[in-house]
FIKEMAR-681536 format. One record per residue (C-alpha): y, x, z; residue in three letters. Coordinates in Angstrom, 1 decimal, decimal comma. Each point is the difference from the previous one (the first is absolute). Layout:
BEGIN
{c2:Y c1:X c3:Z residuo:ala}
...
//
This chain:
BEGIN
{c2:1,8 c1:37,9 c3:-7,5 residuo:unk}
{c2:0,2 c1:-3,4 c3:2,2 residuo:unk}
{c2:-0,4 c1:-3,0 c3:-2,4 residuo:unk}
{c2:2,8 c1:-2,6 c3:0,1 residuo:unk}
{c2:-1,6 c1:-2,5 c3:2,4 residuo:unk}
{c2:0,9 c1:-3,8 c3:-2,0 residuo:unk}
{c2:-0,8 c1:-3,5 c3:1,9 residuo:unk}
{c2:-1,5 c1:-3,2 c3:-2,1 residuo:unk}
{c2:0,0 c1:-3,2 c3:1,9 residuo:unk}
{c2:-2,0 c1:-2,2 c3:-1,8 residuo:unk}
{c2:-1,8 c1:2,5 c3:-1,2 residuo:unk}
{c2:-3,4 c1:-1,5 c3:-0,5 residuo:unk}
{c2:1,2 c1:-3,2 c3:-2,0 residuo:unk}
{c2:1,2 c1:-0,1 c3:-3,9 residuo:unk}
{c2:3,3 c1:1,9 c3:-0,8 residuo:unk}
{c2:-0,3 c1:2,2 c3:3,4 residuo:unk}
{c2:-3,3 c1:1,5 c3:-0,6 residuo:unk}
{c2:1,1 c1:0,6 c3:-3,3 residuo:unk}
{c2:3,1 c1:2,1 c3:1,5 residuo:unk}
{c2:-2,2 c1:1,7 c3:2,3 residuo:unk}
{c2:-2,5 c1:1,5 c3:-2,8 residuo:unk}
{c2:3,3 c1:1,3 c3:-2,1 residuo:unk}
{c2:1,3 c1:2,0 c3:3,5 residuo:unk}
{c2:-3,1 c1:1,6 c3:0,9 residuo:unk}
{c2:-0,4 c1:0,6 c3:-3,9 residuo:unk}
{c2:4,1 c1:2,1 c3:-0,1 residuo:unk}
{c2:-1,6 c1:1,5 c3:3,0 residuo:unk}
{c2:1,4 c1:-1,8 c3:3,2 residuo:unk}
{c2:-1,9 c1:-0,3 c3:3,6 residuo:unk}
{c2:0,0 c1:-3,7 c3:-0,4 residuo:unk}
{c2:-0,6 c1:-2,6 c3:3,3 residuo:unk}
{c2:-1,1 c1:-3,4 c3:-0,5 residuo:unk}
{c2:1,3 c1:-3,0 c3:2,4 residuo:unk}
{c2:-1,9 c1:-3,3 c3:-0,7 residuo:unk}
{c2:-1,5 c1:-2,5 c3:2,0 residuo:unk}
{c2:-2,5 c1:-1,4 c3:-3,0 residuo:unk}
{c2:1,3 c1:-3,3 c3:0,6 residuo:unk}
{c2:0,0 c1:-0,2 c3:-4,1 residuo:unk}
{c2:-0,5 c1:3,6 c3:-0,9 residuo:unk}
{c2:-3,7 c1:1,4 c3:-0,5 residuo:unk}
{c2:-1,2 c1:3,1 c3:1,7 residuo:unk}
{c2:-1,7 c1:1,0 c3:-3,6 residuo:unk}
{c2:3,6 c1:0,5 c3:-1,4 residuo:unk}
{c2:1,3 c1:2,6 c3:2,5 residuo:unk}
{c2:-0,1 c1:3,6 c3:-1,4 residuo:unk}
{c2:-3,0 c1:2,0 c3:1,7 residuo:unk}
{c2:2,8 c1:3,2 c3:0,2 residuo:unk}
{c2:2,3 c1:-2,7 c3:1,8 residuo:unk}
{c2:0,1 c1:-0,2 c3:4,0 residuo:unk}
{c2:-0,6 c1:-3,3 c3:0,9 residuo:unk}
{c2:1,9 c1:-1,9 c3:3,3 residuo:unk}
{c2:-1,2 c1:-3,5 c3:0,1 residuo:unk}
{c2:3,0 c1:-1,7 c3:1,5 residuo:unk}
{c2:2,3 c1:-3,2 c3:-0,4 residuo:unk}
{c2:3,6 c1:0,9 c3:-0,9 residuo:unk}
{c2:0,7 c1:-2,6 c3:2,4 residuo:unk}
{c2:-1,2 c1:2,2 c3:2,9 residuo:unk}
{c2:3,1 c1:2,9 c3:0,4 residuo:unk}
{c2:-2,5 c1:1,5 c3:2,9 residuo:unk}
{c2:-2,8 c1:0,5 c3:-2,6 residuo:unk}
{c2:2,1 c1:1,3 c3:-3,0 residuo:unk}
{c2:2,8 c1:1,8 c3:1,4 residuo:unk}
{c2:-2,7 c1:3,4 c3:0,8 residuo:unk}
{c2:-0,4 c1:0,0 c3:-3,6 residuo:unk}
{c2:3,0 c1:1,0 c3:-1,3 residuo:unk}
{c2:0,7 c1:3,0 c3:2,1 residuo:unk}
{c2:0,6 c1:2,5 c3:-2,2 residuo:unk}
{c2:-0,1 c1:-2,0 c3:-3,6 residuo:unk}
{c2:2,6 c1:0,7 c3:-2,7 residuo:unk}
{c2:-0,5 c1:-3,0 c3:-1,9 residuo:unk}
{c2:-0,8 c1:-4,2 c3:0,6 residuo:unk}
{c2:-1,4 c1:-2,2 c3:-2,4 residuo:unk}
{c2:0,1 c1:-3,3 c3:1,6 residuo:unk}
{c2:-2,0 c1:-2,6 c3:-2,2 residuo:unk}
{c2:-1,6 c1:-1,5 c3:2,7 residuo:unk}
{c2:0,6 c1:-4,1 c3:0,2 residuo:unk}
{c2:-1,2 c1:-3,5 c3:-0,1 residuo:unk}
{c2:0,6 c1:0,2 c3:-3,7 residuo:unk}
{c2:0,0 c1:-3,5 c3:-2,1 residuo:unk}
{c2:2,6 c1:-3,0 c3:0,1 residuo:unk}
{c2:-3,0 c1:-2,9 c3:1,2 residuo:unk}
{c2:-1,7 c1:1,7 c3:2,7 residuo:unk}
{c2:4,2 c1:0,5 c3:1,6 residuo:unk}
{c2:0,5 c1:-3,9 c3:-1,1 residuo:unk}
{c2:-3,2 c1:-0,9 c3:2,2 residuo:unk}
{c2:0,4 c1:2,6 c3:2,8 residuo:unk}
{c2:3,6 c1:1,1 c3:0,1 residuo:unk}
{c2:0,0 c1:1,3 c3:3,6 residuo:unk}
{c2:-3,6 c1:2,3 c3:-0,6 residuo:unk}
{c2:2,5 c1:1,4 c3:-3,1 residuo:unk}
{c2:2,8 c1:0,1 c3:1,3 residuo:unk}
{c2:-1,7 c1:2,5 c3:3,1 residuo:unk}
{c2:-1,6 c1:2,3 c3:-2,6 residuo:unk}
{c2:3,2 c1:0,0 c3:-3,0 residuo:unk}
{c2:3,2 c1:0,4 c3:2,8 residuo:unk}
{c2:-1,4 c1:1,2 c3:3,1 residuo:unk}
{c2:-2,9 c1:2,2 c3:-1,5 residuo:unk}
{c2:2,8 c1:1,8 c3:-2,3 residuo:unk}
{c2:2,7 c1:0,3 c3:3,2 residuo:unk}
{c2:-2,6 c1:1,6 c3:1,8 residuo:unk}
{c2:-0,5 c1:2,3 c3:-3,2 residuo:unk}
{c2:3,6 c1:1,0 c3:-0,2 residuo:unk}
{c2:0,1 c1:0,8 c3:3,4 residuo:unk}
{c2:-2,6 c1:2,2 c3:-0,1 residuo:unk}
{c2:1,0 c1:1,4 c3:-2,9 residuo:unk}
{c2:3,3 c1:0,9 c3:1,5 residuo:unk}
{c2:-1,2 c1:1,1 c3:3,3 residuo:unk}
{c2:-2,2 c1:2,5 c3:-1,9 residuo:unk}
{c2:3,0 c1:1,3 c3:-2,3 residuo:unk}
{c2:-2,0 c1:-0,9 c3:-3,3 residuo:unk}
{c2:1,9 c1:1,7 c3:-3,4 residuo:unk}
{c2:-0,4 c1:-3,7 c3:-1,5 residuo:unk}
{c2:-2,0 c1:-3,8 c3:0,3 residuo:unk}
{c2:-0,5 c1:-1,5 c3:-3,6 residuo:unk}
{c2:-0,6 c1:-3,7 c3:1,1 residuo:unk}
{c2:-1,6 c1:-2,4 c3:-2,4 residuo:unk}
{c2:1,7 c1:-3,2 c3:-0,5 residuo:unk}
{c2:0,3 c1:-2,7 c3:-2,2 residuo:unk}
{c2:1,0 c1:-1,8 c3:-3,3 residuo:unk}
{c2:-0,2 c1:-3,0 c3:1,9 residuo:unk}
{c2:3,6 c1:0,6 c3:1,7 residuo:unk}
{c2:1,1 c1:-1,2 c3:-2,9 residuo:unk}
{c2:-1,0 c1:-4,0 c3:0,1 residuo:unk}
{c2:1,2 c1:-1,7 c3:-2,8 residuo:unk}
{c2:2,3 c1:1,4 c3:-2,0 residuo:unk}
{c2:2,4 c1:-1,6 c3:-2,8 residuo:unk}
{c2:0,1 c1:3,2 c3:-1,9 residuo:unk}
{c2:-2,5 c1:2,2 c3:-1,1 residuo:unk}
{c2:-0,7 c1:3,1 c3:-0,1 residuo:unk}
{c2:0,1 c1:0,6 c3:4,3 residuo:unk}
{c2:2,0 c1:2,9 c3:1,1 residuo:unk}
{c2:0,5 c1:1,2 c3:3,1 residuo:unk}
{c2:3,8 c1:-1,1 c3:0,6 residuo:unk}
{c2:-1,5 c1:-3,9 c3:-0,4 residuo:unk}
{c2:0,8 c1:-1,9 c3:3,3 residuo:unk}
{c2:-3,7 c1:-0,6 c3:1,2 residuo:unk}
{c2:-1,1 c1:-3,3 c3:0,3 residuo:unk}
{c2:-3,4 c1:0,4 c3:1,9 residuo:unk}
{c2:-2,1 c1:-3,5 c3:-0,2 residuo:unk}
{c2:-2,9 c1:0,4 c3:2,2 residuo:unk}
{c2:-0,7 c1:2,0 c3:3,6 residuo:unk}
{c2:-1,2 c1:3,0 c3:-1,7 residuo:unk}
{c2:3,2 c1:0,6 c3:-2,0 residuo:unk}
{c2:1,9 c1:-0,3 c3:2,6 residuo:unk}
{c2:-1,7 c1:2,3 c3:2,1 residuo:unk}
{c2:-0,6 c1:2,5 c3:-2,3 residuo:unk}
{c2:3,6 c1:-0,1 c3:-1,1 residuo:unk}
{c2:0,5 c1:0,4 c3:3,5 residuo:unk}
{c2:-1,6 c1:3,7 c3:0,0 residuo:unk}
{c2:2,4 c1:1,0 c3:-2,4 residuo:unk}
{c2:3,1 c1:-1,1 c3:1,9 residuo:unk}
{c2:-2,2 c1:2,0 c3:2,8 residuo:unk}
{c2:-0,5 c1:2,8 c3:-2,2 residuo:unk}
{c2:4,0 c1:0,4 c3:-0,8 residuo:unk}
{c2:0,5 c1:-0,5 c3:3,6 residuo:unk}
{c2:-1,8 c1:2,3 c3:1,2 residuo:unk}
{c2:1,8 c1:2,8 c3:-2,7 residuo:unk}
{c2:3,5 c1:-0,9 c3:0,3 residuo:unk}
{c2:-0,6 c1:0,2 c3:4,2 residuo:unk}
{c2:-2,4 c1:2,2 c3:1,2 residuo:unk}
{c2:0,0 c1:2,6 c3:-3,5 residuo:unk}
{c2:-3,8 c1:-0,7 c3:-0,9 residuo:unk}
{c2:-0,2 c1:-0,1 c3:-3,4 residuo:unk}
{c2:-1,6 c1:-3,1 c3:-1,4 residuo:unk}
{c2:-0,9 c1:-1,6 c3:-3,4 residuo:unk}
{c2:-0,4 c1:-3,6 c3:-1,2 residuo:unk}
{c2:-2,3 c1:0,0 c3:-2,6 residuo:unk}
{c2:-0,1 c1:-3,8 c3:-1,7 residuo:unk}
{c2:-3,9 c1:-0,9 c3:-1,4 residuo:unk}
{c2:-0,3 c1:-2,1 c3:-2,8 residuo:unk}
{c2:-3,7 c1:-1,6 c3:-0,3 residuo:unk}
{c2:-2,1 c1:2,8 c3:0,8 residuo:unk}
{c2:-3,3 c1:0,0 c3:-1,9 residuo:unk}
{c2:-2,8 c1:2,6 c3:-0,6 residuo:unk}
{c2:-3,2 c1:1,6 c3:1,5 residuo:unk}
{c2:-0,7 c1:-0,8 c3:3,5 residuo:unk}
{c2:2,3 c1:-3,2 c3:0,2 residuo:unk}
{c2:-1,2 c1:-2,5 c3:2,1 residuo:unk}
{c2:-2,3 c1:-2,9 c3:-1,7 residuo:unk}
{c2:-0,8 c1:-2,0 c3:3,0 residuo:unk}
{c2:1,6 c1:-1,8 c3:3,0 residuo:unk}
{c2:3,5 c1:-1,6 c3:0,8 residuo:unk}
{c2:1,2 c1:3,8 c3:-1,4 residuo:unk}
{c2:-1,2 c1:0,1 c3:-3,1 residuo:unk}
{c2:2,1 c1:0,6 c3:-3,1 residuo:unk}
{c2:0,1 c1:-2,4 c3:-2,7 residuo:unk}
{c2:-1,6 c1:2,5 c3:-3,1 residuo:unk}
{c2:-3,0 c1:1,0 c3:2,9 residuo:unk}
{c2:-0,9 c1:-3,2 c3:0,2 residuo:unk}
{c2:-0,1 c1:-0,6 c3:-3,4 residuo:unk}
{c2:-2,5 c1:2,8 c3:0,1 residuo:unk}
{c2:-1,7 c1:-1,1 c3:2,7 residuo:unk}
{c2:-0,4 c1:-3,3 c3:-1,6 residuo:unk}
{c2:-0,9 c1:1,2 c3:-3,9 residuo:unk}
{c2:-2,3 c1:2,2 c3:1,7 residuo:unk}
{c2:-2,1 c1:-2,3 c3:1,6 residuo:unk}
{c2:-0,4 c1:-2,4 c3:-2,6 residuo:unk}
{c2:3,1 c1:-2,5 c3:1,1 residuo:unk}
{c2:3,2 c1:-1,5 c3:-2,0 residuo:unk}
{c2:3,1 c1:2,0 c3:1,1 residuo:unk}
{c2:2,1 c1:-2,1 c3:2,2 residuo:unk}
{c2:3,5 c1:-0,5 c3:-1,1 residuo:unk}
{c2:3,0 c1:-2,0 c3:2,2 residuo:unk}
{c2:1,1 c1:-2,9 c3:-2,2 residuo:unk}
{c2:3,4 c1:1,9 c3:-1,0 residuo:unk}
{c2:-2,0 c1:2,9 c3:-1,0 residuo:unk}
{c2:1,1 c1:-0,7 c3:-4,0 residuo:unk}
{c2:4,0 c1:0,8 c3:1,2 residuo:unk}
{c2:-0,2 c1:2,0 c3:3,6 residuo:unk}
{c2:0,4 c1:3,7 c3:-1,7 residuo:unk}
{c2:-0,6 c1:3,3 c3:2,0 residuo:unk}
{c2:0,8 c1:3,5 c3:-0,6 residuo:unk}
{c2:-3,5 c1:2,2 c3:0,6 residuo:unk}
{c2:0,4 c1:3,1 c3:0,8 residuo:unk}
{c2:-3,1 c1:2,4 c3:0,6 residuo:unk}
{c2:-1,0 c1:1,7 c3:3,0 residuo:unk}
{c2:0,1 c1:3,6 c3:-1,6 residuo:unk}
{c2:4,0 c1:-0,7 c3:-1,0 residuo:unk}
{c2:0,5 c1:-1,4 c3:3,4 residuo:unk}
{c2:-1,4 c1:3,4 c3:1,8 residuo:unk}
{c2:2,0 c1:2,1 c3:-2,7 residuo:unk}
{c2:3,1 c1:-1,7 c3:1,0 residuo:unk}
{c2:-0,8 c1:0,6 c3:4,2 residuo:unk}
{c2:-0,7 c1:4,0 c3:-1,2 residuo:unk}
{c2:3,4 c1:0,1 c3:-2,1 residuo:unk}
{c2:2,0 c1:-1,9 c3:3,4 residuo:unk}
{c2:-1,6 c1:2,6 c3:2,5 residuo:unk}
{c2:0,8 c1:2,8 c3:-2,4 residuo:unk}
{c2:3,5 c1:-1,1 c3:-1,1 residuo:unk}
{c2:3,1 c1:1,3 c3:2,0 residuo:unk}
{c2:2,1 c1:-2,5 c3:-1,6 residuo:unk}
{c2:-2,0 c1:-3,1 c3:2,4 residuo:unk}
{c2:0,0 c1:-0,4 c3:3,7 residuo:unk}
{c2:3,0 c1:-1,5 c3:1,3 residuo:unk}
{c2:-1,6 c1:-3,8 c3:-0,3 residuo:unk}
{c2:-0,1 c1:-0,2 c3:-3,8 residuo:unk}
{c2:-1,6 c1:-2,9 c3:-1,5 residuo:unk}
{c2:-2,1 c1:0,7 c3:-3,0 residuo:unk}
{c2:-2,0 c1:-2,6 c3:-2,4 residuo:unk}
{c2:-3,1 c1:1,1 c3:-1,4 residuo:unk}
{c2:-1,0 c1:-1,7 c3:-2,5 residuo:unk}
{c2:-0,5 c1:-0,3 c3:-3,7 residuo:unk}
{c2:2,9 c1:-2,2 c3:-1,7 residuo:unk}
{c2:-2,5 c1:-2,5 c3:-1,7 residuo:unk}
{c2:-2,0 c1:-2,7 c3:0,9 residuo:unk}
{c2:-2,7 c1:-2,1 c3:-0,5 residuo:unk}
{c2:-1,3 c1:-3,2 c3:1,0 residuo:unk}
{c2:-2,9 c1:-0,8 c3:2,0 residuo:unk}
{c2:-1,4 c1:-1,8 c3:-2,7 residuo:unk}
{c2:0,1 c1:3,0 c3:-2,4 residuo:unk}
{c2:-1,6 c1:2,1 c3:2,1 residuo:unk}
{c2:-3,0 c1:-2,4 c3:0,6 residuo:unk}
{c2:-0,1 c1:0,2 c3:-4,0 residuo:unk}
{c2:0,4 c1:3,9 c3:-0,4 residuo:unk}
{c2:-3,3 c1:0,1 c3:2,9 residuo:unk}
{c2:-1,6 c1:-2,8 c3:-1,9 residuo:unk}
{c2:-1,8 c1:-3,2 c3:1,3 residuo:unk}
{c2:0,3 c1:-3,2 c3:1,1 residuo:unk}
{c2:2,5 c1:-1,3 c3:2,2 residuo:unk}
{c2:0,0 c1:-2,3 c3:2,8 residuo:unk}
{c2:3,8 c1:-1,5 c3:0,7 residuo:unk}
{c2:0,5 c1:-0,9 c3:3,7 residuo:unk}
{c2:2,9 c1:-1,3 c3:2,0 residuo:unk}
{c2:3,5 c1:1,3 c3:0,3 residuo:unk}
{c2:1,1 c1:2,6 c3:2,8 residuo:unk}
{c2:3,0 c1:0,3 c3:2,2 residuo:unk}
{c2:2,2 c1:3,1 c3:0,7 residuo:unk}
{c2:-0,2 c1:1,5 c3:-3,3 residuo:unk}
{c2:2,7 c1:1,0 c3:-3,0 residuo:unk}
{c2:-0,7 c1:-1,1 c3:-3,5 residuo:unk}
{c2:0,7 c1:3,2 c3:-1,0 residuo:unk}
{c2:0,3 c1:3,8 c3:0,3 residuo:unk}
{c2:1,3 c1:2,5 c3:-2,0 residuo:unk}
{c2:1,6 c1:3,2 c3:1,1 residuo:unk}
{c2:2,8 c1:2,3 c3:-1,2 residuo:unk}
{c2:-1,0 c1:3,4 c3:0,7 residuo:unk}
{c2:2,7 c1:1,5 c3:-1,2 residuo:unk}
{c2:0,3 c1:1,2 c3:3,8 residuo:unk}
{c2:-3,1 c1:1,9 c3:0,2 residuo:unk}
{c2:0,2 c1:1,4 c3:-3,2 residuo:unk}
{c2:3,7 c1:1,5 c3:1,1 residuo:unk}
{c2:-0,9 c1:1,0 c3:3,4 residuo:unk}
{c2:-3,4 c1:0,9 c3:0,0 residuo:unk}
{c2:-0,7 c1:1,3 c3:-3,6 residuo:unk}
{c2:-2,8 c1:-2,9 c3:0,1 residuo:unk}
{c2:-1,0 c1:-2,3 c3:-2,9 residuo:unk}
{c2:-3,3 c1:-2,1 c3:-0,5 residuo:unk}
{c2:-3,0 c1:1,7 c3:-1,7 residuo:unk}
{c2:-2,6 c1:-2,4 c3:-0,1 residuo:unk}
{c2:0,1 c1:-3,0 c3:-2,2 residuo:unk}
{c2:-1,2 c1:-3,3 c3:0,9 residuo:unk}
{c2:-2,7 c1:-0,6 c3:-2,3 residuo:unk}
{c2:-1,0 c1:3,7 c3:0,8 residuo:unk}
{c2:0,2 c1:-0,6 c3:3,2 residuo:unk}
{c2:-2,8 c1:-3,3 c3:-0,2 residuo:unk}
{c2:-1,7 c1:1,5 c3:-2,4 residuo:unk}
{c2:-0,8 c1:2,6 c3:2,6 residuo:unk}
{c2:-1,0 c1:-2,9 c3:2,3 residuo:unk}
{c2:-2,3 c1:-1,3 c3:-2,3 residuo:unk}
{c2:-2,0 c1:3,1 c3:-0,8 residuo:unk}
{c2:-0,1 c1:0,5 c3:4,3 residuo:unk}
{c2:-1,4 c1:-3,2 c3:0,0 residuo:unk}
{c2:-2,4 c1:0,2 c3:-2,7 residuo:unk}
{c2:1,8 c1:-2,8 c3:-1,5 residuo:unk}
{c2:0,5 c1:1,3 c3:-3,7 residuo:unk}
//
């Protein structure tokens, strides 16, 4: 028996590596696209098939998905500051890169694309908790382009048939997140930082800005549930995340160690907090790691306990 071939772009950074090793482990023939521009070649599954490839190159990528049933795109410029300083290098990757996707994706008749978007659609908010129907209010390049591959996404359904998914991230965290560079994620570079001795460094509105963490492992539960689920693929928009929060400042104090405060940041909502009432009804999917699990984890991976 054939195995269901599945496609991961990104698939050597964070969340899309993590994707990759759940496919090959349900059994699917699973093909890698990534250029390593953040990703590490040490995160791509051995049993994967690796194409080293931008998804800004249609030439290069559109071979690949001959024959494939599914698409996981989670291949971006990922991060609000790196878009704020360079919106036209994101802009190429988050709205041409996941065009060029789609239409490959189509051309090859794939069964379904589960695209990973982004909490930050939302902006500010006056209400909390954020649900889907919200009007976005994207404050920075990246939003808008990534909000952009969901209007894509629905697109792309409601015209040409493929089906497509809009899953919404909110604050990815866990093994494998990036500690270093413009991408880096605020809770690896608190690791990075603890672990080599250095105060944490914490944006001066750290005590109020709140964020809703949600783990890597939930994150790739909900993208197995979307392919899965008959009830998704005409464009839905789904949140994944949590529905609590914490501040940046507590979760200095649940790692533990000094802090360093440094200055404020553009482009980013005071707070996140997502209703997943949504995934819970569509998907069957609810949050199984807690927070302080969660870091707790972290710690003991970085011999921090």
């Amino acid at each position: 028996m054939n195995k269901i071939k599945a496609i991961v772009t990104g698939g050597a950074g964070f969340i899309g590596s993590h994707i990759t090793d759940a496919l090959i482990q349900e059994g699917y023939e699973v093909h890698v696209i990534d250029d390593l521009s953040t990703g590490k070649k040490e995160n791509i599954n051995p049993k994967a098939v690796f194409h080293q490839a931008s998804i800004c190159d249609f030439n290069a990528i559109a071979p690949v998905f001959r024959g494939a049933g599914y698409v996981f795109h989670a291949a971006a410029n990922a991060r609000i500051q790196p878009s704020i300083i360079d919106p036209r290098s994101s802009n190429e990757s988050n709205i041409t890169g996941t065009l060029n996707v789609l239409v490959a994706s189509r051309d090859a008749k794939v069964k379904k694309v589960i695209y990973s978007a982004s909490s930050s659609a939302y902006g500010t908010q006056k209400r909390m908790p954020l649900h889907e129907d919200m009007t976005p209010n994207p404050q920075s390049p990246y939003a808008i382009q990534k909000l952009v591959g969901e209007m894509y996404c629905k697109n792309f359904s409601s015209l040409y048939g493929l089906s497509t998914v809009s899953l919404r991230y909110f604050n990815v965290y866990g093994p494998r997140q990036l500690a270093d560079g413009a991408y880096a994620t605020v809770i690896g570079i608190f690791f990075r930082e603890r672990s080599a001795g250095r105060p944490m460094p914490i944006v001066r509105d750290g005590r109020i800005k709140r964020r809703d963490f949600t783990h890597v492992m939930d994150i790739v539960a909900g993208n197995m549930r979307a392919m899965k689920n008959k009830k998704v693929g005409n464009g839905e928009i789904v949140n994944l995340g949590t529905h609590s929060n914490y501040s940046v400042v507590e979760v200095a104090r649940l790692i533990g160690g000094p802090v360093l405060f440094i200055p404020k940041r553009l482009g980013e909502a005071k707070e996140t907090l997502a209703d997943n009432s949504r995934a819970r009804r569509l998907l069957g999917w609810k949050p199984k790691v807690a927070f302080e699990d969660g870091i707790a984890a972290l710690k003991e991976l970085h011999k921090l306990l």
